[in-house]
N, C-alpha and C positions, 0 to 999 in steps of 0.2 A: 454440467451442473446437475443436481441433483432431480428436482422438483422447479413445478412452477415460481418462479421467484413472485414475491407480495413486493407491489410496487405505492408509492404516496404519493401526490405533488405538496410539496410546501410553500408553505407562504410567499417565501424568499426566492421561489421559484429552481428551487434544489426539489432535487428525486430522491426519497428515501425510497432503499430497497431491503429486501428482506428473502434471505434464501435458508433451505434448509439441505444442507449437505449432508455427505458422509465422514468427509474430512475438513482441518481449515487449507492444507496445503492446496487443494482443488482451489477454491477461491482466494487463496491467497495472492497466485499470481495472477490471477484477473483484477484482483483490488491495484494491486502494483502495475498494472500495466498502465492503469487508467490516473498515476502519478496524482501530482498534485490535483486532480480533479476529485478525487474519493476522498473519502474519510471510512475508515472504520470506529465503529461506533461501539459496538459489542458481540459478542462476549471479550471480556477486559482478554483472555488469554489470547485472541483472535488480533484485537488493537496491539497488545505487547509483540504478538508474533510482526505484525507491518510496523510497526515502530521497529526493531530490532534489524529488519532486513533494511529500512531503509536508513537506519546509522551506520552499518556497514559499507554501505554503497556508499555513505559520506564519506566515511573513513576512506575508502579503496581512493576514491578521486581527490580526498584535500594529500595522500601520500603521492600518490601521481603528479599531482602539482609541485608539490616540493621538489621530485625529481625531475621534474621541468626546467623549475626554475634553474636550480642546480645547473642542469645540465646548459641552458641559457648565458652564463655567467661566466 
């Protein structure tokens, strides 16, 4: 990471965090590793990129399945 990340506690007992990188692929896969625990927030091109990675990773596994099943039958 870049810089000191800005860190929040919220209400609801979530941690907003706040980094300031050079790139988003640097944080990307740190956003992604931490799965359904993160949310990316913004910048919208930053949420588009983790959306995007993780439709893929749907797609790869519901094709996988198929050929599972497939192959089960």
């Amino acid at each position: 990471m870049a810089r000191e990340p800005k860190s929040k506690a919220l209400n609801d007992g979530a941690l907003e965090m706040t980094f300031e990188v050079a790139g988003l692929d640097e944080i990307k896969r740190w956003v992604l590793r931490l799965g359904k625990e993160a949310e990316a927030i913004e910048p919208d091109i930053f949420r588009d990129a983790i959306l995007q990675e993780t439709f893929e990773t749907h797609k790869k596994y519901t094709v996988m399945e198929k050929k599972l099943a497939a192959y089960k039958s």
